[in-house]
C-alpha positions as CSV (number, residue, x, y, z in Angstrom):
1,X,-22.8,-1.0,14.5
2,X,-21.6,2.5,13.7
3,X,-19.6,3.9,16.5
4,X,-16.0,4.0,16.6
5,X,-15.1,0.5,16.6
6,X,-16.6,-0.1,13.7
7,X,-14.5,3.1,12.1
8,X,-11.5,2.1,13.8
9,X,-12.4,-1.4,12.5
10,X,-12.9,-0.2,8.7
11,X,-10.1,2.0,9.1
12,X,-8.0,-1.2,9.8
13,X,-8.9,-3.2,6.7
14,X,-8.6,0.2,4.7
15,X,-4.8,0.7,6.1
16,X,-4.3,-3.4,5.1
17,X,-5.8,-2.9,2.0
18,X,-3.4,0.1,1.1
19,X,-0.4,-1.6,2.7
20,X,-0.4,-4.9,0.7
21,X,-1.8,-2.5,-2.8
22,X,1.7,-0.5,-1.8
23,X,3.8,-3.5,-1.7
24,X,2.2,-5.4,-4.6
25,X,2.5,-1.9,-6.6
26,X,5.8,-0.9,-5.4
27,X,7.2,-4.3,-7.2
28,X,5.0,-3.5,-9.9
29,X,7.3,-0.2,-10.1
30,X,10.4,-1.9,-10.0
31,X,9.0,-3.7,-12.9
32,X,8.2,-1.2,-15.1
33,X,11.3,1.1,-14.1
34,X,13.6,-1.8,-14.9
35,X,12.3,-3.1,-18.2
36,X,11.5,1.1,-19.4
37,X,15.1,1.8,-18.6
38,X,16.8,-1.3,-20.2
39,X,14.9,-0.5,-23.3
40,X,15.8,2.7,-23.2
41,X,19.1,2.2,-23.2
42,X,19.8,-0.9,-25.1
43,X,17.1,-0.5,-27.9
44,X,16.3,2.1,-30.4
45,X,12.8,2.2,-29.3
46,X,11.4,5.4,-28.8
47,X,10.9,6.2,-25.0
48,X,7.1,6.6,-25.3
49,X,7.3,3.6,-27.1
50,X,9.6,1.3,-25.1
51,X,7.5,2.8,-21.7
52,X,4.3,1.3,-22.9
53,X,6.2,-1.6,-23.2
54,X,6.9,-1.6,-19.6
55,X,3.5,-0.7,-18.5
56,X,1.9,-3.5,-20.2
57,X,5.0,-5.9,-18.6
58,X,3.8,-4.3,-15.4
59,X,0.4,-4.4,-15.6
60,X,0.9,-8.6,-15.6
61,X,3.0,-8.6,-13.1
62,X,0.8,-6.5,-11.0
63,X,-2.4,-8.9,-11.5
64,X,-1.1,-12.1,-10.3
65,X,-0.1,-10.1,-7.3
66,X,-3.4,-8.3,-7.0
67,X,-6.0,-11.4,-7.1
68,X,-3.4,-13.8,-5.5
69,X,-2.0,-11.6,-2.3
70,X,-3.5,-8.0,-2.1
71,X,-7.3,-9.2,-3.2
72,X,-7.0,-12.9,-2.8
73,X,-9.9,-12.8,-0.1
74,X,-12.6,-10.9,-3.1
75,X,-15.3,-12.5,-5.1
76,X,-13.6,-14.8,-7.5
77,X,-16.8,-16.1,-9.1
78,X,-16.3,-14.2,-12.3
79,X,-12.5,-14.5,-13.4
80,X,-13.6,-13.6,-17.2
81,X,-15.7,-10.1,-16.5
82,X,-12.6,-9.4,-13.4
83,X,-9.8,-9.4,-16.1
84,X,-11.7,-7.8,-18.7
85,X,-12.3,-4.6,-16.0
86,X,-8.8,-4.8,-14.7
87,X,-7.6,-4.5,-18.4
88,X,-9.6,-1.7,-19.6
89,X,-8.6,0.2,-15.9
90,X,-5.1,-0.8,-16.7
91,X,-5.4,0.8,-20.3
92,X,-6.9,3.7,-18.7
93,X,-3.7,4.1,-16.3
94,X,-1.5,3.3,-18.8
95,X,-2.7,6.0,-20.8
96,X,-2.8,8.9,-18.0
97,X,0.9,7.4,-17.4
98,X,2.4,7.3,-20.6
99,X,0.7,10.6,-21.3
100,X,2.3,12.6,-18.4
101,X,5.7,11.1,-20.1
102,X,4.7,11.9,-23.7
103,X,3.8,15.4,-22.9
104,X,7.0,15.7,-20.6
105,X,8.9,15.1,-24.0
106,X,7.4,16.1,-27.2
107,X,5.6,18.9,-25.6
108,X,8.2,20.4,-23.2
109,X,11.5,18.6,-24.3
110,X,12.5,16.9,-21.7
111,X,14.0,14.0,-22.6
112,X,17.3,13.4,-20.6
113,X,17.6,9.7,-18.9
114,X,16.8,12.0,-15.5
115,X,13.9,13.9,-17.2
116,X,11.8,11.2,-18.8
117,X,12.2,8.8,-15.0
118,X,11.2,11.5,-13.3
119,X,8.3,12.2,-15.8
120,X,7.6,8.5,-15.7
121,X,7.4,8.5,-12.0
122,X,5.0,11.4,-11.7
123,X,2.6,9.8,-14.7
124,X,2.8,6.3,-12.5
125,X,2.0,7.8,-9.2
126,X,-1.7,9.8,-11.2
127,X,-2.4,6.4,-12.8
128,X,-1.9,4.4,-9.5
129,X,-4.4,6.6,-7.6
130,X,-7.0,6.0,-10.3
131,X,-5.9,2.1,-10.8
132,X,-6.1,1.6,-6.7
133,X,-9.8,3.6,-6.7
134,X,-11.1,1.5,-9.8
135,X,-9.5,-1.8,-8.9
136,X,-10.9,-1.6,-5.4
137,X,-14.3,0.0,-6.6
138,X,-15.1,-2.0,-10.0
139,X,-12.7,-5.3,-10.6
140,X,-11.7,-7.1,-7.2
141,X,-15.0,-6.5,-5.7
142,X,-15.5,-7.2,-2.2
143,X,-18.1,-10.3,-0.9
144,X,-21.4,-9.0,-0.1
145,X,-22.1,-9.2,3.5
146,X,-24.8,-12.6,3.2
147,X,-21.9,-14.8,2.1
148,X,-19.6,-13.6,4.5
149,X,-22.2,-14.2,7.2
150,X,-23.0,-17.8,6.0
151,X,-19.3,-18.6,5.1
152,X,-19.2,-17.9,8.9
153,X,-21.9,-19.8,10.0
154,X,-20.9,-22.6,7.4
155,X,-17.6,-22.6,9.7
156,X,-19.3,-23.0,12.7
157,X,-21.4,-25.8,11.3
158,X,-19.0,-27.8,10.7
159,X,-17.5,-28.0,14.1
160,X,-19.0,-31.5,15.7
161,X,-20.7,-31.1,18.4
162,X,-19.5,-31.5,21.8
163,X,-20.0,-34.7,23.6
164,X,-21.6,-35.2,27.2
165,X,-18.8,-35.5,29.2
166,X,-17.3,-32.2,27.0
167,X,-20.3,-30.6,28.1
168,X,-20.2,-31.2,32.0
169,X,-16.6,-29.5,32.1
């Protein structure tokens, strides 16, 4: 089936997809805004510092929502090998987003309270196009086909069969 029901149709679960990632990421930024900006200004962390603290706050809060709301319909067989890859992604973000920041202020000076949440905000929104790609590509991997087919026709088994009089209706 390739005409455009079938694009509509993947179209569809794509927009869902990106609509519960959004929501599940926009906490996520809440997250990470909140605990970078209370440690910013009630510690003598240094903002790099304190904002990989955040990330990695984040990054935990952003997993349970992940596998248990935006992915909670993907392969769960291997939990060990999923949270290893959606670690070493998260790394990866967390280094592209904490890099934009780190730049922002030891390489340009920009380090008002404005400055490094606006530098913060631009690193985030780099790392969340790579995390949404990888997570969707490489960690919660989506059911082959087969066992979607036979969890369908596993449904349908177990339906009893009608009786005679159900039948003549």
């Amino acid at each position: 089936m390739n005409g455009p029901g079938a694009w509509r149709a993947r179209l569809d679960l794509l927009g869902r997809e990106v609509a519960k990632f959004g929501a599940v990421g926009a906490l996520g930024t809440l997250v990470n805004f909140a605990v970078s900006n209370v440690l910013w200004h009630m510690t003598s962390l240094a903002a790099v510092r304190a904002n990989i603290i955040a990330t990695i706050v984040a990054i935990a809060f952003n997993y349970a929502g992940f596998r248990y709301f935006t992915y909670r319909d993907r392969d769960k067989s291997g939990r060990t090998k999923e949270l290893t890859l959606f670690l070493a992604f998260s790394a990866v973000g967390l280094v592209i987003e904490n890099g934009v920041l780190y730049a922002a202020i030891y390489g340009f000076g920009w380090d008002s309270s404005l400055q490094r949440n606006v530098f913060k905000f631009v690193g985030m929104g780099i790392a969340t196009l790579f995390r949404f790609w990888s997570y969707r590509s490489w960690v919660f991997k989506a059911l082959p086909a087969r066992e979607t087919v036979a969890r369908a026709e596993s449904f349908l088994e177990e339906r009893p069969e009608p009786t005679d009089s159900q039948r003549t209706r």
